[in-house]
BABAGU-547655 format. One record per residue (C-alpha): x, y, z. Coordinates in steps of 0.5 Angstrom, whole numbers, plus 500, padded with zeros to 3 digits. Example, Ala and Ser with C-alpha at 12.3 -4.5 7.8 and 13.67 -1.06 7.14 Angstrom:
525491516 527498514 
This chain:
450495649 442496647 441491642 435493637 432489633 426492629 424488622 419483624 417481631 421487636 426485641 430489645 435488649 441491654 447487655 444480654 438481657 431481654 427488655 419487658 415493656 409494660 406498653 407497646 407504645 412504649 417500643 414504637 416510640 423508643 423506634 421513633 426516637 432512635 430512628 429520627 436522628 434528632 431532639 424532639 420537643 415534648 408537646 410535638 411528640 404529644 401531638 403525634 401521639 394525641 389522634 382525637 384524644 385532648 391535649 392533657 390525655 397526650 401528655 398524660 400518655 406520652 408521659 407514661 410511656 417516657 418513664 416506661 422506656 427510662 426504667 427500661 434503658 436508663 440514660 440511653 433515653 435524655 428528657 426534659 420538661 421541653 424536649 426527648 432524645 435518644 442519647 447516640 452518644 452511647 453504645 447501641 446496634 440497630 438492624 434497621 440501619 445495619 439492613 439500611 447500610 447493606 442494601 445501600 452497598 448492593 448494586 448492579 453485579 454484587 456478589 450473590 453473598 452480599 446480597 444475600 447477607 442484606 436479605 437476611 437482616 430483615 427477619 420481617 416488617 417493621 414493628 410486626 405485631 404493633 399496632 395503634 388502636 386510633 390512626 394517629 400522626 405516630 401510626 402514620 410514620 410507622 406504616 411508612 417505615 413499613 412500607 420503605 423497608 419492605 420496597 427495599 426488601 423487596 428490591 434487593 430480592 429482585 436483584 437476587 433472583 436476577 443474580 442466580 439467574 444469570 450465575 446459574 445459581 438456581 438454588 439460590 434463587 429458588 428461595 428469594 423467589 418464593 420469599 417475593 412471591 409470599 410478599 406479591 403472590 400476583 406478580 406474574 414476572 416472580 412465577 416466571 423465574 420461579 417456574 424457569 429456576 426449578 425446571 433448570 435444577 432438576 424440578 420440572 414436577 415442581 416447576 409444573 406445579 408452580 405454574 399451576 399455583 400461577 394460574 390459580 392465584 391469577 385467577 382468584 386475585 386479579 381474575 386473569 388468565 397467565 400472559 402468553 408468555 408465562 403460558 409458552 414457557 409452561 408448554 417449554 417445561 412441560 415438552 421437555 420430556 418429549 422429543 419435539 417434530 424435526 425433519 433434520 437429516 441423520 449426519 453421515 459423518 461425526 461432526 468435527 469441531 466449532 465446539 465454541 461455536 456450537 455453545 454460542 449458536 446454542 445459548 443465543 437461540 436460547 436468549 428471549 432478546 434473540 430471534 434471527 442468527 446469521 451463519 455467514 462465511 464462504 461456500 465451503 466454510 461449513 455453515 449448514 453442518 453447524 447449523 444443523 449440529 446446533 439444531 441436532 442439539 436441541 431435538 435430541 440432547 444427550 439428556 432431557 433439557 429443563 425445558 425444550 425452547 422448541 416444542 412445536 419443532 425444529 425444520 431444516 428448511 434448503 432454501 438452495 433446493 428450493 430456489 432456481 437451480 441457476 445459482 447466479 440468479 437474482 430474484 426479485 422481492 415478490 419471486 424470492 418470497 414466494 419461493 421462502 414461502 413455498 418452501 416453508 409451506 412444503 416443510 411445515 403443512 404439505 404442498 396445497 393447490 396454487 389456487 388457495 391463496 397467499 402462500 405466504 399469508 398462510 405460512 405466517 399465520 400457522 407461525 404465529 403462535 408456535 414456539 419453533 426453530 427454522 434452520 433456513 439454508 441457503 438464504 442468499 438464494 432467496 437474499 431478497 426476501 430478507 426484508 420480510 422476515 421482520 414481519 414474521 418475526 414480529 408476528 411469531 415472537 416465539 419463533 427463532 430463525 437460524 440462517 445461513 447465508 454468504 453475507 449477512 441479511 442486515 436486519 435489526 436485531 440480527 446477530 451474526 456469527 462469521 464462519 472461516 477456518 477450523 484451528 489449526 495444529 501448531 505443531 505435529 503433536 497436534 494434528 489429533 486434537 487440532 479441528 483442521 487435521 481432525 477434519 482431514 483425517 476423518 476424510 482420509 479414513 473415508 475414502 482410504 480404510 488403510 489410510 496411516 500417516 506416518 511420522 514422515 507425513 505429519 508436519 507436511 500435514 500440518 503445513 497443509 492445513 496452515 496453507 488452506 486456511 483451516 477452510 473445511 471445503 479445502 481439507 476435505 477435497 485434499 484428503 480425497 486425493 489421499 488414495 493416491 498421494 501422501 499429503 506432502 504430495 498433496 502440499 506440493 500440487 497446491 503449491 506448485 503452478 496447479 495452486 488450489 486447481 488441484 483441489 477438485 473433484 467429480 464425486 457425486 456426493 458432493 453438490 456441483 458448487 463444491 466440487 472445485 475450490 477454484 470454481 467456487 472462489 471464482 463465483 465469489 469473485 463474480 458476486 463482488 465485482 463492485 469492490 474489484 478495484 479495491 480487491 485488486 488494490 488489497 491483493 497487490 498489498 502486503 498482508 497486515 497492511 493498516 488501515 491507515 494506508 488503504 485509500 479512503 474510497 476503499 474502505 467502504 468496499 473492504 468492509 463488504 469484501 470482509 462481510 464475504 469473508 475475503 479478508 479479516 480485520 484485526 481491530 486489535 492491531 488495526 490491520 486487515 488480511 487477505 483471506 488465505 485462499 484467495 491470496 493462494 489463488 491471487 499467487 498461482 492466477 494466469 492469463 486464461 482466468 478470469 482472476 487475472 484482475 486480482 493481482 495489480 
């Protein structure tokens, strides 16, 4: 069996035993024989190998190295008077096909294996050490070889790199980065990943130092400075030690559930291709609570991060404080962006005398190179500044914005995450572990110390939590009522003619909009008047109607009342549901509210 091995310094061997030539052309022609696949005539293979010298010294030469190569592997090699070839008709393995093959299989979402059993079949260049004294045609095919080879090294690298980052393989990665880096030192892109991959397994020293090696090489190669972003994800690494600025309130209570919400809302505020994320659902739903344990998150992890994506820090900004304290109030573009930027400005510099310019000229200029998340509560009081946040965010594109809000703001590039009810408990055995009964319970033991619940209460309790929806703002008005009734005196109030007026409260420390769940839906109400016909229509239908039965002029309404979460779609099953407690509300209206319209 002839072995070839030709990527990095060539050896060749016949069963088992090394092969010595006496001429180095003499490898780089058994190469080309090998490697073209085809018979070749005498004379051409001399003109290949002729550069300047006459035609006889060619032939001379290209003799000479024929009989070197025959003495070395025998009738591997066929040649006459007129032509050579290499006889494929005998047993040989050759790397460079075997590397060829391999990468060829290797395509988008291959196995990091794979990729990697590629990588490693190429032990350097083709031919490395070989070199012709005089630029021949022969020199030309072998620097293309070269080149092709490598570029495919090169790719299936790349790939690898991308691989591990995405399977969180850093390790892994760590290698083929420095590997394309020893290839390309200038590729800024290669330090990047580089850097990101040893700050993400533990080596923020090394991936500090790598940024450095960036720099310096920038600078003497090309001479550059790094890019603003390789510059922004140094200054991440570097603050990862160092707890960034925030204003965010301390939580008064442990915050209960959304665990998958929080991982979601969590890698998206991380993701460069993500800049705006919209917390939609109903007052109630518990949209700033997850928006501010998301941002808790990041301004004090358990553990130091790789890196702190928000270095230049984190700002609750209420925009419902801000605003008019009419919450009905609809302001226009100018009066709902001079009130954002009043109150960014008041969160992010400190008021300044209103005889000092555009305000909001001023907040998007300090924004603009700062690597910061603003959790912007309560934007459906300023909705109609939504159109110039992508202004601002094209001018800060190291800013991320978390927004909560009734509906979503409808900007490009926006993602959205509706909120509705926490799971619920399927049965009694649940009620511990579900998110809705936790919540209840954590309320009961607020405002009751000695509140128990007995084994009587526990399926009133989780009929309860399946009558509310799971909805937050519900559960927690209900359990305020524990003090005084057990909760399947509770589920009776709200299933008897009082319906969700039972769930009402004069607490103060709740704001006036939550202080009753009626109220709150009848705002709701208010702002969807244009979808009415279409409410009353889908109240007055069974839930799990298809959307093949709803008239065609309602299906562009049903859409916005979905986006203000009184009804889901299942796309799955083509059906559409009417939110839990408005149908509740629709079944206990009477004559004296304004909800009457509801019901068909």
């Amino acid at each position: 069996m002839l072995a070839l091995t030709l990527l990095g310094v060539p050896e060749i061997s016949l069963d088992g035993r090394i092969l010595t030539f006496k001429r180095l052309g003499s490898i780089t022609l058994l190469a080309y024989l090998v490697l073209s696949r085809r018979l070749h005539a005498r004379e051409m293979l001399a003109t290949l190998l002729a550069g300047d010298s006459p035609d006889d010294q060619a032939r001379k030469l290209l003799s000479n190295l024929l009989v070197d190569i025959r003495q070395q592997v025998g009738d591997y090699l066929v040649a006459t008077r007129q032509s050579v070839s290499f006889n494929r008709a005998r047993p040989y393995t050759l790397d460079v096909t075997d590397f060829q093959a391999r990468a060829a299989n290797c395509r988008d979402g291959s196995p990091l294996e794979d990729l990697e059993a590629a990588i490693e079949l190429y032990r350097g260049e083709f031919l490395e050490g070989l070199s012709h004294s005089v630029a021949t045609d022969f020199e030309s095919w072998q620097s293309a070889q070269r080149e092709e080879l490598r570029g495919l090294y090169m790719q299936l690298l790349r790939a690898h790199v991308d691989a591990s980052l995405d399977q969180a393989a850093w390790d892994r990665g760590i290698q083929s980065a420095r590997r394309l880096l020893t290839q390309e030192p200038w590729q800024e892109e290669s330090h990047r990943q580089l850097i990101v991959m040893l700050a993400r397994s533990g080596q923020r020293h090394a991936a500090i130092a790598q940024y450095l090696a960036c720099r310096r090489t920038l600078r003497e190669e090309m001479g550059v400075e790094p890019s603003p972003e390789t510059a922004a994800l140094f200054h991440r690494v570097r603050g990862a030690s160092i707890a960034p600025t925030h204003n965010l309130p301390h939580p008064a209570l442990p915050f209960v559930g959304r665990r998958r919400q929080v991982r979601q809302l969590s890698a998206l505020l991380t993701d460069p291709d993500c800049q705006l994320v919209t917390l939609s659902g109903l007052s109630g739903s518990g949209k700033t609570s997850l928006a501010l344990q998301v941002a808790r998150g990041f301004a004090a992890p358990d553990s130091p991060p790789p890196e702190q994506p928000f270095p230049d820090g984190i700002f609750h900004v209420d925009l419902g404080q801000a605003a008019s304290s009419d919450p009905s109030a609809n302001l226009s573009l100018a009066a709902a962006t001079n009130v954002l930027a009043a109150a960014l400005e008041a969160t992010l510099l400190g008021a300044l005398p209103a005889d000092t310019g555009d305000t909001w000229a001023r907040v998007t200029a300090h924004l603009s190179d700062r690597a910061m998340l603003l959790v912007l509560d309560h934007f459906d009081r300023v909705q109609a500044a939504a159109s110039v946040l992508p202004t601002l965010l094209a001018r800060a594109p190291h800013l991320k914005l978390l927004v909560t809000s009734h509906v979503p703001l409808h900007l490009v590039g926006e993602r959205v995450l509706h909120l509705d009810g926490l799971c619920l408990p399927e049965s009694a055995e649940e009620i511990e572990t579900a998110d809705a009964s936790a919540l209840f319970l954590q309320e009961a033991r607020r405002v009751a110390l000695d509140f128990e619940l007995s084994d009587a209460e526990r399926a009133p309790l989780v009929r309860l939590c399946h009558r509310l929806g799971g909805f937050p703002l519900a559960l927690v008005l209900a359990a305020r009522w524990t003090p005084m009734l057990s909760c399947s005196a509770i589920l009776g109030e709200v299933q008897s003619g009082m319906g969700l007026d039972a769930l009402t409260t004069t607490d103060a420390d709740l704001p006036q909009r939550h202080r009753s769940l009626g109220c709150m839906l009848e705002r709701v109400l208010a702002d969807v008047q244009g979808e009415s016909r279409a409410l009353r229509w889908a109240t007055a239908v069974a839930s799990g109607t298809t959307l093949q039965s709803v008239p065609r002029e309602f299906i562009p309404q049903l859409k916005r009342l979905a986006e203000h979460g009184l009804l889901s779609v299942n796309t799955a099953l083509g059906t559409f549901e009417l939110h839990p407690l408005l149908q509740a509300y629709a079944d206990h209206a009477d004559s004296t509210r304004p909800a009457p319209e509801l019901v068909a």
